[in-house]
Every structure is written in structure tokens, then in C-alpha cells.
C-alpha positions in Angstrom: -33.4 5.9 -9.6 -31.2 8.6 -9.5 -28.2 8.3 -11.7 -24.8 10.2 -10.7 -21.5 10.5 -11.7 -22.6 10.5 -15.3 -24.2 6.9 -15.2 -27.4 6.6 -17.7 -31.1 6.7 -15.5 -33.1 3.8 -15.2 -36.3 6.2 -15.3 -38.4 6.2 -18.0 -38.8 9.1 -20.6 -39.5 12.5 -19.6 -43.6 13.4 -19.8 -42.3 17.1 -20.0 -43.3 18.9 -22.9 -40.7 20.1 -25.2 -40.1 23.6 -26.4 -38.4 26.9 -26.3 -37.4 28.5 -23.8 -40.0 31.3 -23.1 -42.4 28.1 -23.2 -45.0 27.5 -20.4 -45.3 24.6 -18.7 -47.4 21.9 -18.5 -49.3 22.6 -15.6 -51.0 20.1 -13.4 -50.8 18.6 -9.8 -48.3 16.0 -10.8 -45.2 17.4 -10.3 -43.3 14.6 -11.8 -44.3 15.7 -15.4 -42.7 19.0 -14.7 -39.5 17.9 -13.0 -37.3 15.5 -14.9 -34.4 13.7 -12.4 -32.5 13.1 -15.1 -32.1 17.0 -16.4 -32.1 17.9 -12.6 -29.2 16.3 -11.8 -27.4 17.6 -14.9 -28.1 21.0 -13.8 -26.7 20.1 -10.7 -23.4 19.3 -12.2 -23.1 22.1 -14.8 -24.1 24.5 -11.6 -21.2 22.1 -9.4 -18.5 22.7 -12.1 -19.2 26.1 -13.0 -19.4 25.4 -17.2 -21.0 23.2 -19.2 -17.3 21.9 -21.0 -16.4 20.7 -17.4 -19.9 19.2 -16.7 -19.9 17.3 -20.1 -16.8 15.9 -19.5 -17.6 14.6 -16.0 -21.0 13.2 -17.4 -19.5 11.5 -20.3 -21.7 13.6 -23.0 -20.8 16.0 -25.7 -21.2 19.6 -24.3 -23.7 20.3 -27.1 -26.4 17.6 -25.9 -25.9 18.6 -22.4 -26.5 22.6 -23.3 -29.6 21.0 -25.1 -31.1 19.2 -22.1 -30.1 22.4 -19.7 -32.3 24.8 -22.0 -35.1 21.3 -22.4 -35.2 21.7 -18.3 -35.6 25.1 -18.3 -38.6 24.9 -20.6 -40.1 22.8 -18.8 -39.8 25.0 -15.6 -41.1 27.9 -17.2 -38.1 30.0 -15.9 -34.2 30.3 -16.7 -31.6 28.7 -14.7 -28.2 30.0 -15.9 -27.8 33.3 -17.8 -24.0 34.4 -19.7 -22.2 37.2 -18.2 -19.0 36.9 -20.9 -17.8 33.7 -20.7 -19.0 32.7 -17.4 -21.8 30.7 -16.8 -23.9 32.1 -13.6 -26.8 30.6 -11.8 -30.4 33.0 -11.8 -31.9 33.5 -8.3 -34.2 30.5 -9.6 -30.9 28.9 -10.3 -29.5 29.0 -6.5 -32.9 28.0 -5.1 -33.2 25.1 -7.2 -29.5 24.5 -6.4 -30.2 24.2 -2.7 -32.8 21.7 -3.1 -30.5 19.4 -5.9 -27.2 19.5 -3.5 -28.0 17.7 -0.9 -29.9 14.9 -2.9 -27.6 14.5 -5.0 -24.6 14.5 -2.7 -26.5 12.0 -0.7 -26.8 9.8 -3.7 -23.0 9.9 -4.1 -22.5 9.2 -0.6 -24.8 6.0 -1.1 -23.1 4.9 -3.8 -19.5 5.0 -2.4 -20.9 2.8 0.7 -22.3 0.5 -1.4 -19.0 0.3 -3.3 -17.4 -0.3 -0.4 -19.9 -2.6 1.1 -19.4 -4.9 -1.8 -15.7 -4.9 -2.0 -13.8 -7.6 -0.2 -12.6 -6.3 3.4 -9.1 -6.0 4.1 -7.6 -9.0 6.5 -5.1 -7.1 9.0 -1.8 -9.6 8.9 0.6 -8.5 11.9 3.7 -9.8 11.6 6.5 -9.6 14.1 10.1 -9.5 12.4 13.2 -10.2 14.7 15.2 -7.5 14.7 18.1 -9.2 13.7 17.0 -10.0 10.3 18.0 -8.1 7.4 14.8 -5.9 6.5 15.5 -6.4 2.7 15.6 -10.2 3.1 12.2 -9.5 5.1 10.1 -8.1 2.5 11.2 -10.0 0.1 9.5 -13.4 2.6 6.7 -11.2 3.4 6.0 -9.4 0.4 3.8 -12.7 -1.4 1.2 -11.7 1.6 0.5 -8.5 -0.2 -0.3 -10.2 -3.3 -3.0 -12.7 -2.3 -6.6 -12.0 -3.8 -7.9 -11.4 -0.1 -7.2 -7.9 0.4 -4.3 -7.7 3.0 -3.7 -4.8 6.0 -0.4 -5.3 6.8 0.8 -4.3 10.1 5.1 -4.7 11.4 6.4 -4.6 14.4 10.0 -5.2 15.0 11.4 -6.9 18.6 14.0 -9.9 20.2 12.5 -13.3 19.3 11.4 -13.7 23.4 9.5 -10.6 23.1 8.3 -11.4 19.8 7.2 -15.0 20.7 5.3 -13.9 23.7 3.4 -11.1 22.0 2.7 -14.2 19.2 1.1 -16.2 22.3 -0.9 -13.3 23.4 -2.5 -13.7 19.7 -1.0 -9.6 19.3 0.9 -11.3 16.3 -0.5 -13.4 13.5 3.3 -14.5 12.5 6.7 -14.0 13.8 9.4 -13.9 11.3 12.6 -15.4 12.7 15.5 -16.6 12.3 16.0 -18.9 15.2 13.6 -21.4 16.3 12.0 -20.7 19.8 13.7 -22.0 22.8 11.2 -24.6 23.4 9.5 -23.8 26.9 6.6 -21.8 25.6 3.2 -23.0 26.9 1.6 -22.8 23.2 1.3 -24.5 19.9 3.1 -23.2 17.3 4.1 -24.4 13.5 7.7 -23.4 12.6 7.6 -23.4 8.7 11.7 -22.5 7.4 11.0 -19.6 4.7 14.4 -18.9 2.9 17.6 -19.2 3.5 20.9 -17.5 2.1 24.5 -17.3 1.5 26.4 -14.6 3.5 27.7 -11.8 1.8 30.7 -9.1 2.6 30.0 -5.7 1.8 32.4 -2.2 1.9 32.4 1.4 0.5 33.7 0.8 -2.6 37.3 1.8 -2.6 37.4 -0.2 0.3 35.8 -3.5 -1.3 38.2 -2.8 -4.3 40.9 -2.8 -1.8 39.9 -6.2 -0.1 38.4 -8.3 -2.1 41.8 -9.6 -4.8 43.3 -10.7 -0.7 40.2 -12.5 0.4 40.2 -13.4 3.2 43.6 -12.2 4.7 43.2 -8.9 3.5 40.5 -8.5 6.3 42.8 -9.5 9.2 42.7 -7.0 11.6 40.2 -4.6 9.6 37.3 -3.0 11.3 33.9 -5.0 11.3 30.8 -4.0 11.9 29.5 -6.5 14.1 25.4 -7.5 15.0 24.4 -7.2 18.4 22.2 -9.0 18.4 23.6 -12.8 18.3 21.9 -13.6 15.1 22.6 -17.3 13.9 24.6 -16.5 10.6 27.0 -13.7 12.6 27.7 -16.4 15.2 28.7 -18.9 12.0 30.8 -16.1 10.8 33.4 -15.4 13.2 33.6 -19.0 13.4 34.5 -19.6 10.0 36.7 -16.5 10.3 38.5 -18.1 13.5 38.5 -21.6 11.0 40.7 -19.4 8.9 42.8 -18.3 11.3 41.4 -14.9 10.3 41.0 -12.2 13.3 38.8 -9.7 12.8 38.5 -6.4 14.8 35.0 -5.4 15.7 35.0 -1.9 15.5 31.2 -1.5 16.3 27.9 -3.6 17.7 25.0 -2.0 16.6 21.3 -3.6 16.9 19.7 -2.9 14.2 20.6 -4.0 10.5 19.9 -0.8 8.0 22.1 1.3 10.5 25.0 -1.5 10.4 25.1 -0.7 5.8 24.4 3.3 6.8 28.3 3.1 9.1 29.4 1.3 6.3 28.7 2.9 3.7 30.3 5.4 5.6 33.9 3.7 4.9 33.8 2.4 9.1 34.3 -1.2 8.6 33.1 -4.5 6.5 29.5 -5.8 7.5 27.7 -8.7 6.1 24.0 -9.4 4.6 22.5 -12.4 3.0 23.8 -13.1 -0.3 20.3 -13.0 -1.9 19.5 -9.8 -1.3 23.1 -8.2 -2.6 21.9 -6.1 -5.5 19.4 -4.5 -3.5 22.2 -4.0 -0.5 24.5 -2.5 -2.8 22.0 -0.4 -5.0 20.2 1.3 -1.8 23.8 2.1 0.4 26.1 2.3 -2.8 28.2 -0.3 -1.5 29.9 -3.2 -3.6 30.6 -7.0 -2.3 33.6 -8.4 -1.2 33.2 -11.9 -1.4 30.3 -14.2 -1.1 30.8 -17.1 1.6 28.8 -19.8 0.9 29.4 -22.0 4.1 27.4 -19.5 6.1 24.1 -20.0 5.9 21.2 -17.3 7.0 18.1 -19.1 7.7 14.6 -17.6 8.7 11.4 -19.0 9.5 7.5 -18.5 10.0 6.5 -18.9 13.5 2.9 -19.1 14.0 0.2 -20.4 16.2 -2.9 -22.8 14.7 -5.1 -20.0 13.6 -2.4 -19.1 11.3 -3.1 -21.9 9.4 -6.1 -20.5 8.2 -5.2 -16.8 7.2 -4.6 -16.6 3.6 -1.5 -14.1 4.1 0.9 -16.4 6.2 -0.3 -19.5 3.4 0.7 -17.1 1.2 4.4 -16.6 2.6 4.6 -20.2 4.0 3.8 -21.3 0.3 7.0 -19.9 -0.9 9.6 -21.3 1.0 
């Protein structure tokens, strides 16, 4: 057996005969007692790294035994394979041919060796996931993330969409799960499992000189004051301006925007308040440099797993489900 990247031989001892090296070698029709694997692929290395201090190092072995084996190999081809020019280490024409015939072998053998690694490592299960676009991306990961963590190797592919859209791709087995936060309308012609995930307080956040500004007059202080508003008639926005209409509080929505990391981007900018799950604050205000208003505890964002029966079985969405 060949041994590479500096892993010990399983051959036996070499039968060449040992000597300087203006020696002659053994001659004879068996080859084998002239050509040792083990010294050949060393000189393949030292002649691949260009010094012997490199080729130790990538062999594991201290640069003195490997110089010894290199000059033991040489002997026992009769000829020289390296010769000094300073400091540099060049190959004789001997050198090159014997090269040429090594390389390929060699390299070869590597290439065996990295398929049978791979052949015996556990295959990646691709986990598609569908996330309504609604949702807050941080609150998201944080749901999907225990899927990346399973002992089956996970290859995790998003896609972001409306619920409908999402639901139907999710039929059309293009999803494995559909992260939501509204249950389906009812009227679709499959089976699915709706498992609730996490759910969350509702947070306010501002630029900070405008949070420092609002928050000691919660919740007056925001009558009238720009809002940046979902578009996309997610559950917990709909709760909101009803508990801001419960307190007589009218907002003015100075923006709808669709998606939910461009909502803290214009407000980080200082254009209005917007809101995000509670749970996910210290992220929210880390990542837009941003700072909390007020926490409101009577609205509540929900989100779900949505999956059909073969998702019962894939280790990724147990993994998520198992968390909630």
C-alpha cells in the first residue's frame, strides 16, 4: 500500500541493500528489491516542496531522517537524484524522469484517498425552508438555526415569499418547511402538521436620540410620530395598531415597506419608530445601532412550522420542531 500525506506504509522492510552513495545496486530481475515505495514517495514530496525542511514537515519526520532515506534511495538506484546548487535543492535529469513517473501515482493516491474520505463521511441532507417574508429574519435564525446543529449533516437552502406562495411551493414538495407566522387558510388540498415554534413580545425601536426622546412619554409621546409600518399584514402589526387605537393613540404611518431588515435600515436612519419581536432586541439594536422604546407585552408575535408528512421524518425540521 502506498502511504501519502506522511501516513506510515503498511509494506514490509525494504530488501534494498544499504550503502553509500556511489554504491551499486543490487541487480537482479525483481525490480521490487531495487525500488522501495516508501523512499519513492518521499522523494516525491522533497522534489513537490522543493526542500527537504518543507518535506519533513509535511511528512511528519525530522529533516535529518528524511535526508537519510533520500541519500538510502539513491544508493539503492545507483544514481543521484538531487544535487546542491547553494541553498537550493535541484532535481538531476534522473531526478525529473523519476519525477514523471512518481507524480501521477502519487497524486492519484491522494485523489483516492480524498474520495474515500468523502465516501465515508455522512452526506449532507438538503433542508429547504420557506420563511414568510413578514417575519423578522433575526427571529428566523434563531427557530432555524437548531437544524444546523443536528448530527446529520444539514444543506440548508432559504427562500423567502407570501405564505400563499410559500404554502403552494410546500405542496409541490419544493419546500421541506415553511416558516410562518399565520396558519394556512385552510382550503389547501394536502396534509400538513402546523407545530407553533416561538412566540414573542413586541418591541419599539428608534435612532437613539429619538428613543431617548420617546420612551419617559410612553405611549403618548408617539401620537402623531412617524411609523414605519409592515406591508405585509403580518399578525403582530395588525395587534399593534389595535392596541394603539385601545389607547387612543394615533400613529402616523410614514412608510409601508415589505421587507423587515429594510424597515430597522429607515429607521436607523431617524424616519420613524418600527417594531420587532422582543426576543430578539439585543440583536436588533446591536446590528442597526438602535435602542428600545418600550416593550409591549400584550402583542404577541407568533410563528409556526408548516410541513407536510415527510417532514416528520427529516432530522432538520425534528430538530427545530423540538424546540418550540
Amino acid at each position: 500500500m502506498i502511504g501519502i500525506k506522511g501516513r506510515p506504509f503498511k509494506s514490509g522492510p525494504s530488501n534494498c541493500i544499504r550503502g553509500p552513495v556511489s554504491c551499486q545496486p543490487e541487480r537482479g530481475p525483481d525490480v521490487s528489491r531495487r525500488l522501495n515505495y516508501r523512499h519513492l514517495h518521499h522523494f516525491w514530496v522533497v522534489a513537490r516542496e522543493g526542500s527537504v525542511a518543507r518535506a519533513a514537515e509535511a511528512l511528519d519526520l525530522a529533516p535529518q531522517t528524511l535526508s537519510s532515506q533520500i541519500s538510502t534511495f539513491e544508493a539503492d538506484l545507483g544514481t543521484r537524484l538531487f544535487e546542491r546548487r547553494g541553498r537550493r535543492l535541484v532535481m538531476t535529469d534522473t531526478g525529473h524522469r523519476v519525477f514523471q513517473y512518481a507524480d501521477p501515482m502519487f497524486r492519484t493516491a491522494e485523489e483516492l484517498e480524498a474520495w474515500l474520505d468523502d465516501a465515508q463521511a455522512a452526506p449532507a441532507r438538503k433542508l429547504r425552508v420557506g420563511i414568510v417574508a413578514s417575519i423578522h429574519k433575526l427571529f428566523a435564525y434563531r427557530v432555524i438555526a437548531p437544524a444546523l446543529e443536528t448530527t446529520t449533516p444539514v444543506k440548508l437552502r432559504c427562500r423567502t415569499g407570501t405564505p400563499e406562495d410559500l404554502t403552494s411551493a410546500l405542496a409541490r414538495h419544493e419546500l421541506d418547511v415553511v416558516i410562518t407566522d399565520r396558519p394556512p387558510a385552510g382550503d389547501e388540498d394536502f396534509r400538513w402538521y402546523l407545530n407553533p415554534l416561538s412566540q414573542s413580545a413586541i418591541s419599539l425601536f428608534a435612532e437613539p436620540a429619538l428613543a431617548q426622546r420617546l420612551a419617559p412619554g410612553f405611549p403618548n409621546s408617539l401620537e402623531g410620530f412617524p411609523f414605519l409600518a409592515s406591508a405585509l399584514e403580518a399578525p403582530y402589526y395588525q395587534q399593534l395598531m389595535q392596541w394603539f387605537r385601545d389607547q387612543g393613540i394615533r400613529v402616523h404611518e410614514a412608510a409601508e415597506i415589505d421587507d423587515s431588515a429594510l424597515i430597522k435600515v429607515f429607521g436607523r436612519a431617524g424616519l420613524g419608530v418600527f417594531a420587532a419581536p422582543t426576543v430578539i432586541r439585543e440583536e436588533v439594536c446591536r446590528q442597526y445601532q438602535v435602542e428600545e422604546i418600550a416593550s409591549i407585552e400584550a402583542v404577541r408575535d407568533q410563528i409556526y412550522a408548516l410541513y407536510g408528512v415527510e417532514g416528520m421524518r427529516h432530522p432538520g425540521i425534528q430538530a427545530i420542531c423540538s424546540e418550540s
